[in-house]
C-alpha positions as CSV (number, residue, x, y, z in Angstrom):
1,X,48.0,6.2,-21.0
2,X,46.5,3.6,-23.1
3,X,43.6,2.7,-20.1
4,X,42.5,6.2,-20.1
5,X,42.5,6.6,-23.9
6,X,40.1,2.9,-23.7
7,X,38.2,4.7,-20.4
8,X,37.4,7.6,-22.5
9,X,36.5,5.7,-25.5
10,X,34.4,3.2,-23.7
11,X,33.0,6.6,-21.9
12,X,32.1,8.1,-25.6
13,X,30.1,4.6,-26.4
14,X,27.9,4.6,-23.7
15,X,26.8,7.9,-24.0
16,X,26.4,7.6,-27.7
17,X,24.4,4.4,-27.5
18,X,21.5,5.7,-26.3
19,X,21.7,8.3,-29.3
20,X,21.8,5.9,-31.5
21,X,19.1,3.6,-30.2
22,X,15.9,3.8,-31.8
23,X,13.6,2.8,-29.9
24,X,10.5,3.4,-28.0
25,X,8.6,2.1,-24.9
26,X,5.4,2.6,-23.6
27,X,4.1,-0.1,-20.8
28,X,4.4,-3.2,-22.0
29,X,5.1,-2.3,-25.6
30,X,8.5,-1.7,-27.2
31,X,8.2,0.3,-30.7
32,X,11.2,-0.4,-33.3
33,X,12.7,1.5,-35.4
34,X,10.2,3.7,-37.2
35,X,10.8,4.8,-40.7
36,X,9.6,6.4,-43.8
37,X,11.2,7.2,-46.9
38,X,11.4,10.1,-48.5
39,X,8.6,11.7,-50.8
40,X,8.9,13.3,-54.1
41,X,8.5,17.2,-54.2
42,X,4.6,17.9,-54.2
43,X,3.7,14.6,-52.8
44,X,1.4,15.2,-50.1
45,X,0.9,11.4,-48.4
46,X,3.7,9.2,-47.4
47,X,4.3,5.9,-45.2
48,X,5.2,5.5,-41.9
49,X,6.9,1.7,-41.0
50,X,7.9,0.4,-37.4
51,X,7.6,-2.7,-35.4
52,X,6.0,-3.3,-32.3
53,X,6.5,-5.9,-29.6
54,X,4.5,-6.4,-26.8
55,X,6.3,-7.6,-24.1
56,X,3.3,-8.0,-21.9
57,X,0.4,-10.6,-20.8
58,X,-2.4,-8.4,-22.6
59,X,-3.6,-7.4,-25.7
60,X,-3.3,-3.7,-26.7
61,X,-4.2,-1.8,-29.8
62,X,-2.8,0.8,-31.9
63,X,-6.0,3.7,-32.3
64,X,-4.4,6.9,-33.7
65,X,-1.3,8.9,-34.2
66,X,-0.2,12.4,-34.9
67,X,2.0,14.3,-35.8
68,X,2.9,18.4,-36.5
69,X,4.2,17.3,-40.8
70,X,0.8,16.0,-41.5
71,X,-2.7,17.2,-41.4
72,X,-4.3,13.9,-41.0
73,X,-2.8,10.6,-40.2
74,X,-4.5,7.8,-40.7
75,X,-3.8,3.7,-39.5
76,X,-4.0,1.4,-43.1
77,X,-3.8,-1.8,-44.4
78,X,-3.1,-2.5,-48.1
79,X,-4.0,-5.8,-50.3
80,X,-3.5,-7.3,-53.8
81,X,-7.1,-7.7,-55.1
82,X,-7.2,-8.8,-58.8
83,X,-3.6,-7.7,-59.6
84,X,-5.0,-3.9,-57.9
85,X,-3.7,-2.6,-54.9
86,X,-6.0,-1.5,-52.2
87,X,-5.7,0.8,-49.3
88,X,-8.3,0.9,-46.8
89,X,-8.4,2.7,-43.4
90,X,-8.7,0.7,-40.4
91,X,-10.7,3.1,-38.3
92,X,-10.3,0.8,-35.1
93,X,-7.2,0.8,-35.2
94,X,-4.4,-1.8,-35.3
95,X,-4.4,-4.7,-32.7
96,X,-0.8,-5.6,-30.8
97,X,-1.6,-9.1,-29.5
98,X,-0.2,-10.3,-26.1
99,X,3.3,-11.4,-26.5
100,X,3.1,-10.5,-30.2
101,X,5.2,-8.7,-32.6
102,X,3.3,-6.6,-35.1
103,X,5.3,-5.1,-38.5
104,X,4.0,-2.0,-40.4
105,X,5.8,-2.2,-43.8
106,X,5.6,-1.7,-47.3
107,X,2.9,-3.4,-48.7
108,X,0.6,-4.5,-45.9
109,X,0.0,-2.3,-42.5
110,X,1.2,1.1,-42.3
111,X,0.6,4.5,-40.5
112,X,-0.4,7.0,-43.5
113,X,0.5,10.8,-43.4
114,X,-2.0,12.5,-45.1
115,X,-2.3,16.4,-46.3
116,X,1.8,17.0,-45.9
117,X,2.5,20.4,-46.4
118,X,6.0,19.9,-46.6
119,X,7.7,16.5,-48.0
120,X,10.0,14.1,-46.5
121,X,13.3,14.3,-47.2
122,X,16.2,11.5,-46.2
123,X,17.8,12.3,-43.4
124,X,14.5,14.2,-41.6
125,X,13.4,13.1,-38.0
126,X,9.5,13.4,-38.3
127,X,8.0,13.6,-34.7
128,X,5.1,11.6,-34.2
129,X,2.6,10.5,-31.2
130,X,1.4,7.4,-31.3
131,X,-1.7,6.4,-29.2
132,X,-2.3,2.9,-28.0
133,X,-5.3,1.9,-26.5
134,X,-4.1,0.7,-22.6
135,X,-0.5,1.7,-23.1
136,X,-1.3,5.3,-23.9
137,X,0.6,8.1,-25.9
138,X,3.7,7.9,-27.0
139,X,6.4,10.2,-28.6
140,X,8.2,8.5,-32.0
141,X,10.8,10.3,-34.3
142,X,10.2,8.6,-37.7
143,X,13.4,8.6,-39.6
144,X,13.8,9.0,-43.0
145,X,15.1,6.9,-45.3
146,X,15.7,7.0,-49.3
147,X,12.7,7.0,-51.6
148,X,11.6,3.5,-52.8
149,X,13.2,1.9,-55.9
150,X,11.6,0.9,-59.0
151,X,10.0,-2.9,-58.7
152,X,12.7,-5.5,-59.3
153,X,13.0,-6.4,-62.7
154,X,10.8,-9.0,-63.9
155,X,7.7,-7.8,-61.3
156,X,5.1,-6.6,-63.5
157,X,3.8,-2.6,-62.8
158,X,0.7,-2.7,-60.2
159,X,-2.7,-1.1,-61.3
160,X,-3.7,1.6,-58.0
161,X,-7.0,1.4,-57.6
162,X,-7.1,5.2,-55.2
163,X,-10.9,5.0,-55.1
164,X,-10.8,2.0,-52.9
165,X,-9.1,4.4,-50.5
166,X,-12.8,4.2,-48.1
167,X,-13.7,3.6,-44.5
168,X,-14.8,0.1,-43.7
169,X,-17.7,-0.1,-41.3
């Protein structure tokens, strides 16, 4: 009795493993673990966070993404300039070098949902395609995770500067 009980537990885990997995491949490229956190109500822009390895002998490049929750989405970086924080769209995109691991987080480069009709909440899946430029499309669910938490204490509060929000030629 007690080796079927194990078979049908060890059964369970391998089905559920792949539900729990969160992960995506595409070619070469393996993209981990994306993630936003959840916006307050009326907020109509939020972060999208992830990792990507490239497993492969060639460069590749992130160009674009969408996704149904947002009317634009847009590939950024963001800087400390002068104690301001800066945005800026990278209109050619993000590159994933060779044998390279790229993070988007908090703070630096990030996939930005723009014109949200309807805000994040923790615990939503938010579908997404991401488009690489040899790899191709692929098909993301961004889960959400708890709105950020104040700075930690000591940090002092960061100007915005939202104007430098601007293409770069």
């Amino acid at each position: 009795m007690r080796k079927l009980i194990n078979a049908i537990a060890f059964g369970f885990a391998l089905m559920a493993s792949p539900l729990l997995a969160h992960e995506f491949k595409v070619g070469d490229l393996e993209i981990v673990h994306p993630n936003s956190r959840a916006m307050v109500p009326g907020a109509q822009v939020g972060g999208g966070f992830l990792k990507i390895i490239n497993h492969g002998k060639t460069d590749d490049r992130l160009v674009s993404a969408t996704s149904d929750r947002a009317g634009i989405i847009q590939l950024h970086e963001m800087a400390i300039e002068n104690d301001v924080m800066k945005m800026r769209e990278l209109p050619g995109g993000i590159a994933v070098p060779a044998g390279a691991t790229v993070e988007l987080k908090p703070g630096g480069l990030h996939v930005m949902f723009m014109k949200v009709a309807d805000p994040f909440k923790e615990g939503d899946k938010v579908k997404a395609t991401l488009v690489f430029e040899k790899a191709g499309p692929v098909e993301v669910e961004f889960t959400v995770g708890p709105p950020a938490g104040p700075a930690k204490g000591g940090d002092a509060p960061m100007k915005h500067d939202h104007g430098a929000m601007q293409k770069k030629d």
